[in-house]
C-alpha positions as CSV (number, residue, x, y, z in Angstrom):
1,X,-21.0,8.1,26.2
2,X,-18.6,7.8,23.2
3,X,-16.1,10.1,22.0
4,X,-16.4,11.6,18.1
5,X,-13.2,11.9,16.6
6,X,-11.6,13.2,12.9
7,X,-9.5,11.0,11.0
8,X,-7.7,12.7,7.7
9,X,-6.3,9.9,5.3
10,X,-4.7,10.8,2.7
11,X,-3.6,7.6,0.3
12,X,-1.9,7.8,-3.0
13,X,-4.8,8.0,-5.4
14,X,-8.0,9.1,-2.8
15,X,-8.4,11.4,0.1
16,X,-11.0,10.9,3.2
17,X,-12.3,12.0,6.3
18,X,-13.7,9.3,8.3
19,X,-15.7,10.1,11.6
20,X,-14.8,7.5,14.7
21,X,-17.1,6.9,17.4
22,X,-14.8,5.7,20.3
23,X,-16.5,4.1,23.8
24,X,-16.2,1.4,26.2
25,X,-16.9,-1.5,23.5
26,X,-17.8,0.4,21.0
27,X,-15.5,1.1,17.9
28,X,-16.6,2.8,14.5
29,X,-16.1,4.5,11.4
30,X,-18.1,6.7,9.1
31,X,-16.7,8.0,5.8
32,X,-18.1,11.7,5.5
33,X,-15.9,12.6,2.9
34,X,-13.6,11.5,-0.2
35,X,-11.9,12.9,-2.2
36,X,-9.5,12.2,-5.4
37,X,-5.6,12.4,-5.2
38,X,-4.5,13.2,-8.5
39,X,-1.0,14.2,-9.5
40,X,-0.2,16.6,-12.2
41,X,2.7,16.7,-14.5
42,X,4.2,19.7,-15.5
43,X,7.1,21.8,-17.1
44,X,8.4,17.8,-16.5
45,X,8.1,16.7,-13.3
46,X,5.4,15.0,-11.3
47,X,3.6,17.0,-8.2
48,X,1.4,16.5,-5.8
49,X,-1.8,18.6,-5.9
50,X,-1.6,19.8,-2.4
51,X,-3.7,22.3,-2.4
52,X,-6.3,20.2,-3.8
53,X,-5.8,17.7,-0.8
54,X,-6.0,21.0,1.8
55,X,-9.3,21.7,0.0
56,X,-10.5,18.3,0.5
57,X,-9.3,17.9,3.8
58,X,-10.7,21.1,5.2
59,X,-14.1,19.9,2.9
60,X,-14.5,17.0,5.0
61,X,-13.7,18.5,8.7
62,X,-16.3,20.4,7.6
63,X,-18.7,17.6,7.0
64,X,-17.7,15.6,10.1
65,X,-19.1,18.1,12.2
66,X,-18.1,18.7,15.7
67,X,-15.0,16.3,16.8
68,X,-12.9,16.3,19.7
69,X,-9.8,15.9,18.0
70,X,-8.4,15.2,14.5
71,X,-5.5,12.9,13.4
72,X,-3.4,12.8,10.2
73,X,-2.1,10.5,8.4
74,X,-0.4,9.6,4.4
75,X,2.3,8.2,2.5
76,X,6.0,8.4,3.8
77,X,9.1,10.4,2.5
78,X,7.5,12.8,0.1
79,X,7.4,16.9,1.7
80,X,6.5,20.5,1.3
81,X,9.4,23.3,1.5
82,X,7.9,26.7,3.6
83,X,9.7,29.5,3.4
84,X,10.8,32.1,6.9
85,X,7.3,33.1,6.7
86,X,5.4,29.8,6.6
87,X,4.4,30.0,3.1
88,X,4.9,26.7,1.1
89,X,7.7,26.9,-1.7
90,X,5.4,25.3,-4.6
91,X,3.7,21.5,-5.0
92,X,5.7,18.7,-3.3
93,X,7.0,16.3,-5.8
94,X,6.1,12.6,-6.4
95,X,7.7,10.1,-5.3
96,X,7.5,8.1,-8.6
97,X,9.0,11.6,-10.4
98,X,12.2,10.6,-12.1
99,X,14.4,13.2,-10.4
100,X,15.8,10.5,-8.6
101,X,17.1,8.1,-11.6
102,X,20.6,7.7,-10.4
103,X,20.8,9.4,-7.2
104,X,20.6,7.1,-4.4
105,X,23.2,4.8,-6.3
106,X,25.6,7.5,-6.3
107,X,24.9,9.0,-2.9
108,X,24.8,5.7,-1.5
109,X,28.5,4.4,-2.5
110,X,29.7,8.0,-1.5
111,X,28.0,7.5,2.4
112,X,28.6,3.8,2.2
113,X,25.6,2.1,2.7
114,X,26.7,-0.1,5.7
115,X,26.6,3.4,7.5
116,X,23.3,4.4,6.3
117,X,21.6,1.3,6.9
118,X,23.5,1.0,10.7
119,X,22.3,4.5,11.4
120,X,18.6,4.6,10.0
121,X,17.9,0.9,9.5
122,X,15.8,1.5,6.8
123,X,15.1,-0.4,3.6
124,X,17.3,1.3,0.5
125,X,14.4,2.6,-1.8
126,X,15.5,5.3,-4.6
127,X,12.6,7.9,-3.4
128,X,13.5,7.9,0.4
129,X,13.9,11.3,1.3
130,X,17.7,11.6,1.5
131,X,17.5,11.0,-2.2
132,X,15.0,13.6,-3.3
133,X,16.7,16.4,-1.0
134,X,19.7,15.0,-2.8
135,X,18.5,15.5,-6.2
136,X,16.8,19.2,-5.6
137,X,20.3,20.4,-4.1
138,X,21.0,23.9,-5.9
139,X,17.4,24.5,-6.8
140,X,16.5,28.1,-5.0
141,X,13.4,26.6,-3.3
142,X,15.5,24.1,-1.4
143,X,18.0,27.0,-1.0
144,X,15.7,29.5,0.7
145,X,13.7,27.2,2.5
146,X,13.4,26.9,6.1
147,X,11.6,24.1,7.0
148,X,11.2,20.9,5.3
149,X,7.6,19.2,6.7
150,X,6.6,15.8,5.3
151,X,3.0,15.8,4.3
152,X,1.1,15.0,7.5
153,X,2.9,17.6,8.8
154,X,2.5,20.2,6.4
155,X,-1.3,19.8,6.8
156,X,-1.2,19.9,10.5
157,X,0.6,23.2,10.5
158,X,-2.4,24.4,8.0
159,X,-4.6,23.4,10.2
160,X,-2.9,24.8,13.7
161,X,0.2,26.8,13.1
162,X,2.3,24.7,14.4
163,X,5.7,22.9,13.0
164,X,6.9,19.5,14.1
165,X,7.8,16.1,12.3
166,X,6.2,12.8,14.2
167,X,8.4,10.1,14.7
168,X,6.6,7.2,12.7
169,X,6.9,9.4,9.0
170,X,10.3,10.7,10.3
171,X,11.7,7.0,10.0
172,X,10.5,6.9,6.6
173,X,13.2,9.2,5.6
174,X,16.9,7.5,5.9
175,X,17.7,10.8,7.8
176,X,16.1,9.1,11.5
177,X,18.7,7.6,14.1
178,X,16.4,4.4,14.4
179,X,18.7,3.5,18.0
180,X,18.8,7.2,19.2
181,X,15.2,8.3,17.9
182,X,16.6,11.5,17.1
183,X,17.2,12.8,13.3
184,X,20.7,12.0,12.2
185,X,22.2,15.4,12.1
186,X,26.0,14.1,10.9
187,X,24.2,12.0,8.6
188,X,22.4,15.2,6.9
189,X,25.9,17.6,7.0
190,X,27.6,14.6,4.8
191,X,24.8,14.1,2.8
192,X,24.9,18.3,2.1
193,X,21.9,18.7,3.9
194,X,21.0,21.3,6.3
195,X,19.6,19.6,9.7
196,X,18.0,23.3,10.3
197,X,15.3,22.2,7.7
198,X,13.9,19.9,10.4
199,X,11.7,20.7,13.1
200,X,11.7,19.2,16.5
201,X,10.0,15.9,16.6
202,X,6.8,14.8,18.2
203,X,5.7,11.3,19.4
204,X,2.1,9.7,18.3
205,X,-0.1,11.0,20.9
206,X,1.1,13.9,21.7
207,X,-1.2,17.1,21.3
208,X,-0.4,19.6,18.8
209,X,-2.5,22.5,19.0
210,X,-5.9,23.8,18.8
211,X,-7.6,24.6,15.2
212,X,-6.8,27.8,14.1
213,X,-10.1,29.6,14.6
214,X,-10.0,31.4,11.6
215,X,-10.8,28.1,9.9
216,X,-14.0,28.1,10.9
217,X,-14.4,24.5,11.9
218,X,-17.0,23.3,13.8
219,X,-16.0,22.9,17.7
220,X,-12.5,24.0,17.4
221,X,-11.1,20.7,18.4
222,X,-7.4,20.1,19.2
223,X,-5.4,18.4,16.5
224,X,-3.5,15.3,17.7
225,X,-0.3,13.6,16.7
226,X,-1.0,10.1,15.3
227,X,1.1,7.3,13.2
228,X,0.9,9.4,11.0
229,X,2.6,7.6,8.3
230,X,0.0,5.6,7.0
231,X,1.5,2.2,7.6
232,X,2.1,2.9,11.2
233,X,-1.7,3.8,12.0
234,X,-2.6,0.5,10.0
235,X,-0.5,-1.5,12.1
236,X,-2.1,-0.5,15.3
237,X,-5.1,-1.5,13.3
238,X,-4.0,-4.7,12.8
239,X,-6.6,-6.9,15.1
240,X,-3.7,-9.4,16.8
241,X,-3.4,-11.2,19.6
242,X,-0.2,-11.3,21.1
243,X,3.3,-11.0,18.9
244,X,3.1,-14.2,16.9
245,X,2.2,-12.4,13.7
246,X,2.8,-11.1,10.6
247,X,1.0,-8.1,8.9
248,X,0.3,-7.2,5.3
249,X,-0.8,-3.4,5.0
250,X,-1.6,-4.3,1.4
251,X,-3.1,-1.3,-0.5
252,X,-0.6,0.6,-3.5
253,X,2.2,-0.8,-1.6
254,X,2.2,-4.3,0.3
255,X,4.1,-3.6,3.4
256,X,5.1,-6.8,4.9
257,X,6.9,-7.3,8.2
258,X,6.8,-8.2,12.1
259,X,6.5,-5.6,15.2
260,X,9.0,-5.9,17.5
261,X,10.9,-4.1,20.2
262,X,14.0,-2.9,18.9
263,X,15.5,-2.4,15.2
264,X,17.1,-5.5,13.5
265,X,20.8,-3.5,12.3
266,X,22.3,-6.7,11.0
267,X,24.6,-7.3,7.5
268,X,22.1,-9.7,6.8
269,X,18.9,-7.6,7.5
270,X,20.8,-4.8,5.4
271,X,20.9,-7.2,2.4
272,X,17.9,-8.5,2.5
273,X,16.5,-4.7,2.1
274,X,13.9,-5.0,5.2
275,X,13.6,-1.8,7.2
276,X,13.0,-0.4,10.7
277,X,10.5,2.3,10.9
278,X,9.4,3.9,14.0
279,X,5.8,2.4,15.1
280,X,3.6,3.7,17.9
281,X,4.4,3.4,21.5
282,X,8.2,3.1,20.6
283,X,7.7,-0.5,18.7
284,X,9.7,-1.2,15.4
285,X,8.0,-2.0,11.8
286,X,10.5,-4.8,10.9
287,X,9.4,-4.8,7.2
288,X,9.5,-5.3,3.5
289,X,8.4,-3.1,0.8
290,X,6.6,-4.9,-1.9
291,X,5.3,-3.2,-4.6
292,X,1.5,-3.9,-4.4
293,X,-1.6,-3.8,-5.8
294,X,0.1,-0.6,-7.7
295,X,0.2,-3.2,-10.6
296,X,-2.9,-4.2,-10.7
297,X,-4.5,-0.4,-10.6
298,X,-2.1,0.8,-13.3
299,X,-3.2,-2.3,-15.5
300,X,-7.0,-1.9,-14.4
301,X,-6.1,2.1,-15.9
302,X,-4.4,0.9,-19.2
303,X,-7.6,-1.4,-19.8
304,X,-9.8,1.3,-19.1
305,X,-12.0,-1.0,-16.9
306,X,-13.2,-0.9,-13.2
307,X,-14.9,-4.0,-13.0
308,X,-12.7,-5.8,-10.6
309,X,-14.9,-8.4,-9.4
310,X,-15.5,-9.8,-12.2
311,X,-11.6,-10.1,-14.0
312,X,-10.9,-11.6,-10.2
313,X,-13.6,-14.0,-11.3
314,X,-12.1,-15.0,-14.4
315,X,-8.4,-14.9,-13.0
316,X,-9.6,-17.4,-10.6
317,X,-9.9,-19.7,-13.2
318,X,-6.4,-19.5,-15.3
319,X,-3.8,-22.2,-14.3
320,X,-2.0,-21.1,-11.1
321,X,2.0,-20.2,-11.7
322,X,1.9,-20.2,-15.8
323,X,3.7,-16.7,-15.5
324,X,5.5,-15.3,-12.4
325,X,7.4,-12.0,-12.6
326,X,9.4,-10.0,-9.5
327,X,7.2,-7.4,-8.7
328,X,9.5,-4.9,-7.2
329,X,11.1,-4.6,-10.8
330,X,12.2,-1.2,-10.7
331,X,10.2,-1.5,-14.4
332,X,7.4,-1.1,-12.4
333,X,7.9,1.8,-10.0
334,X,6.9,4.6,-12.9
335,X,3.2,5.4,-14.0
336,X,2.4,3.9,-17.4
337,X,1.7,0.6,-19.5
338,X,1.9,-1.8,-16.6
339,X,0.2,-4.9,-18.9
340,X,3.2,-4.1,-21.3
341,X,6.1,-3.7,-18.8
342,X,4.4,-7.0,-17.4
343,X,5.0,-8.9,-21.0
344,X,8.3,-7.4,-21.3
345,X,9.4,-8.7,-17.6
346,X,7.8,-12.1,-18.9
347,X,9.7,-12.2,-21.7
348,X,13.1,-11.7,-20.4
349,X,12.6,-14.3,-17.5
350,X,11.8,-16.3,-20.1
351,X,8.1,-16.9,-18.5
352,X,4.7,-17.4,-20.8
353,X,3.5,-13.7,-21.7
354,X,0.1,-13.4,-20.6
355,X,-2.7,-12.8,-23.5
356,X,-5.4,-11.8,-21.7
357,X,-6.6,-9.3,-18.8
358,X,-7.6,-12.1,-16.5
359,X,-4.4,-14.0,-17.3
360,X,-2.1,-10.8,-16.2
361,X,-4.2,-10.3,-13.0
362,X,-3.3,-14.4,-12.2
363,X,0.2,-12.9,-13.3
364,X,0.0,-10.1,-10.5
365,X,-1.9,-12.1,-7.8
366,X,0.6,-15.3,-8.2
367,X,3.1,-13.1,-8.2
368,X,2.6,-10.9,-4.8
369,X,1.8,-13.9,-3.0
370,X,5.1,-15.1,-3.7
371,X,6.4,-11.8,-2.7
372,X,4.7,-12.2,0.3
373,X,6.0,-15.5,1.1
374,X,9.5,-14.5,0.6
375,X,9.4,-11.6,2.8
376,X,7.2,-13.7,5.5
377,X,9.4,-16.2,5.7
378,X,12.6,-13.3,5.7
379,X,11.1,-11.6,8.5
380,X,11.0,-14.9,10.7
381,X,14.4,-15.9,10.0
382,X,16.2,-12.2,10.1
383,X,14.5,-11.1,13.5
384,X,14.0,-14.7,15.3
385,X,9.8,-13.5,15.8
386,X,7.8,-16.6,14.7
387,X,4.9,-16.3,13.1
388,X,2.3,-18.7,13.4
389,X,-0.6,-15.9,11.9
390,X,-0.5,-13.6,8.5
391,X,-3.3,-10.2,9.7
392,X,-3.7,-8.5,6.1
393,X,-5.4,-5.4,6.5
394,X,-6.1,-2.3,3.7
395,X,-7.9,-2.4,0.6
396,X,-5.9,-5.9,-0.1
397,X,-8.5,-7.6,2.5
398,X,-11.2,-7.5,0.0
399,X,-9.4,-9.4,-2.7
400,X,-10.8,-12.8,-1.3
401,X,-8.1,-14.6,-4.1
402,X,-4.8,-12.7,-3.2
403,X,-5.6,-13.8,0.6
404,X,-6.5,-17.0,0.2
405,X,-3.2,-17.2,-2.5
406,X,-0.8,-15.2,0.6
407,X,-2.5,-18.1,2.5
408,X,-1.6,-21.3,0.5
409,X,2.0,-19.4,-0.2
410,X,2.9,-18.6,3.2
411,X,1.1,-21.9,4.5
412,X,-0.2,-20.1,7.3
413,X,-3.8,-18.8,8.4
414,X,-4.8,-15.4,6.9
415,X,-7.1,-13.3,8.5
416,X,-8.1,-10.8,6.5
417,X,-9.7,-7.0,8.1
418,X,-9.9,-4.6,8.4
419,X,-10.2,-2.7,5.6
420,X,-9.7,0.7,7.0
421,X,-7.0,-0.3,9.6
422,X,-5.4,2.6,8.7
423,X,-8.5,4.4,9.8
424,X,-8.7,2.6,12.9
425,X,-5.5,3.1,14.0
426,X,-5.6,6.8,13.7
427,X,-8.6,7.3,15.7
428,X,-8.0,4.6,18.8
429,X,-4.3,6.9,19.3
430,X,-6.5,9.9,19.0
431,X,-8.7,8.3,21.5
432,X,-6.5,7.2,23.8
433,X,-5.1,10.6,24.3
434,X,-8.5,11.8,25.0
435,X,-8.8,9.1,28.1
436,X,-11.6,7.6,26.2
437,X,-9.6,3.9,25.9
438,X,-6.5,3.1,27.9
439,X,-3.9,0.7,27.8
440,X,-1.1,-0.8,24.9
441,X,-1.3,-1.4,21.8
442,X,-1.9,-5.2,23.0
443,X,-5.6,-3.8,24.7
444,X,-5.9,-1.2,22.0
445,X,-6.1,-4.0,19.4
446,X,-8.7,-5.9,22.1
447,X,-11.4,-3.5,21.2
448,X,-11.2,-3.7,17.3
449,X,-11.5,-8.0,17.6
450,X,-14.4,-7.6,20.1
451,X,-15.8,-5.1,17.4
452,X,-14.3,-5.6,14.2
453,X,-15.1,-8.8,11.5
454,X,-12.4,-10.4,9.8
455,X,-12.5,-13.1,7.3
456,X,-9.8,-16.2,7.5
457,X,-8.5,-18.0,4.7
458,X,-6.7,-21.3,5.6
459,X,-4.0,-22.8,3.4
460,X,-4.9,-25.3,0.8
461,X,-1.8,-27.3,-1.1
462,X,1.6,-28.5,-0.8
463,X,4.3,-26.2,-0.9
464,X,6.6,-27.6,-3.7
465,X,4.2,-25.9,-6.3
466,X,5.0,-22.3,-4.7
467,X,8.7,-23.7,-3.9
468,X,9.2,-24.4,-7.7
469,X,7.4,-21.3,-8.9
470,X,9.4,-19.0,-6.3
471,X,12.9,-20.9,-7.5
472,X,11.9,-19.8,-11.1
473,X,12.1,-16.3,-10.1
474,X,15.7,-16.7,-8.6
475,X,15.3,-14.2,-6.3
């Protein structure tokens, strides 16, 4: 018998609900529902549509038919304000909104960021949550609010009643104790925060609560805690064996790092910007933001094409390295004219300015397998893990020439798959608190290889060319 389970995942442009079928060898997903994530602009600012997500959300549990339990998961830092009687405080604000311009420079120097990063161990990004509380201080919503839940969170109370803030997304938000595993109350007062905004935290794999009936979904099944930021959930989908490895969760963002057992707090680590977010089972994600595929999707939108395949095809062809730009330019980080910001970051490194689509997609894809390399190699040498395999998992894994590129880059094996690690992940926690698999993460990750394919890509080259092209960048 195999046990039907509810994962919600909710990414930066899509929504789904994917039904898994859990079982003594036997591990699998079915998509029931999808649904678009589109932000709105308005009055100036940039918001989530989150009651277009709920919609989707309870849309899909709907379609998934009777489950046993359901997981949620999404992107980090971002959050919903409710008010003393639970009702949310209008749309949560983007990430990429420009509120922050400014902020976490200023806040920063006034904490000192040798603090923050000895207290959180997290990666200094100008949207982590510190910095958008920062920037909405005086504003009557944050005022009269009193919770603060991050998105998985917010949806799980929707769906149960019940507040709480799991530990993985909690990490994401420079407000974590990463040592203590507890949120950094002195941090908040000093910062002008109120720690009374934050509820008490739960680990992955904890239950939450029981649907609330007067949702009418089918079964009534229990809502479980998972990763439940997305990253954490796709490393637990990442298909290793044993701890020699890297991972690339490479979707929007390429999130690049090691797991290991405790946080890496070092002057070096802090200035090499890697963080330490909380991971399942009490593990760390020692890791590197990069900024992803975020390029090529904004660039794929200014074109007005969808036909991927085919400018892969043709990027194939250009000559490798004949442009290679940093790609977490802050230049990048806003919606927009990413082939334009892309010529005007070519032209100030003083690199060839591509003229064509497929040339700027060889632009892109040379240049996140350099970033990949960098922060690879940077993980190695700042944590003392070796790595002797690169797992890249997400929607990244079908881009057969970024993972054979990450391969000749990093000069080590890629395997590429799952697609929806993220997926996985969130429905083997789910199942294991349902008894239906046991074990660590180590036999957790068992199950997907006996029952998942995955696609390796071994180096080709010298390294000199990617030496020379990563020394142009002089980063």
């Amino acid at each position: 018998m195999s046990l039907r389970v509810a994962a919600v995942d909710l990414g930066a442009s899509s929504g789904r609900v994917m039904v898994g079928r859990v079982g003594p060898d036997v591990l699998d997903l079915t998509e029931v529902h999808r649904f678009a994530n589109e932000p709105v602009w308005l009055a100036g600012t940039l918001h989530w549509d989150i009651l277009a997500l709920a919609r989707g959300v309870l849309d899909g549990l709907r379609a998934a038919g009777p489950v046993t339990s359901v997981g949620v998961d999404s992107w980090a830092v971002d959050y919903g304000l409710l008010d003393a009687s639970g009702a949310l405080l209008g749309n949560p604000v983007h990430y990429r909104d420009a509120r922050t311009d400014g902020v976490a420079e200023r806040l920063a120097t006034r904490l000192g960021r040798e603090r923050l990063y000895a207290t959180t161990g997290l990666q200094q990004l100008p949207f982590n949550t510190i910095y958008q509380l920062a920037a909405a201080r005086g504003t009557p919503q944050l005022d009269v609010a009193r919770w603060l839940l991050l998105i998985p969170d917010l949806v799980a109370y929707w769906l149960t009643g019940e507040v709480g803030a799991e530990v993985t997304n909690a990490s994401t938000t420079q407000l974590y104790d990463v040592r203590r595993r507890a949120w950094a109350t002195d941090l908040m007062v000093d910062a002008g925060i109120r720690p009374e905004l934050f509820p008490p935290l739960r680990e992955a794999g904890s239950r939450i609560a029981p649907v609330l009936p007067a949702l009418g979904l089918p079964g009534e099944p229990e809502v479980v805690a998972v990763g439940s930021h997305d990253t954490a959930s796709a490393v637990v989908g990442v298909p290793a064996s044993g701890e020699n490895f890297a991972y690339i969760s490479c979707g929007t963002w390429s999130l690049v790092g090691v797991e290991l057992d405790a946080p890496v707090l070092t002057e070096a680590s802090r200035r090499a910007n890697f963080t330490n977010e909380s991971g399942v089972d009490g593990s760390i994600r020692y890791l590197r933001n990069v900024m992803g595929l975020w390029l090529l999707q904004e660039s794929m939108r200014a074109w007005g094409t969808a036909d991927l395949p085919e400018l892969l095809r043709r990027a194939a062809d250009e000559p490798a390295f004949r442009s290679v730009v940093d790609p977490d330019d802050p230049a990048f980080l806003p919606p927009g004219d990413m082939p334009a910001r892309l010529a005007q970051a070519c032209r100030r490194a003083g690199e060839p300015v591509p003229t064509t689509p497929a040339g700027t997609v060889r632009c892109i894809l040379d240049s996140l397998a350099l970033a990949h390399r960098r922060a690879v190699r940077q993980a190695q040498q700042l944590s003392g893990r070796q790595v002797e395999t690169v797992h890249v998992v997400g929607g990244g894994a079908r881009n057969a020439l970024l993972c054979q590129l990450t391969a000749d880059a990093c000069g080590l094996p890629v395997l590429a798959g799952p697609v929806e690690a993220t997926a996985f992940g969130n429905v083997l926690v789910q199942a294991r608190t349902a008894g239906a698999v046991e074990g660590d993460l180590a036999a957790l990750r068992a199950l997907l290889r006996e029952t998942q394919p995955v696609v390796r890509y071994e180096p080709r080259g010298a390294q000199a060319a990617w030496r020379a092209a990563e020394a142009r960048l002089g980063v």
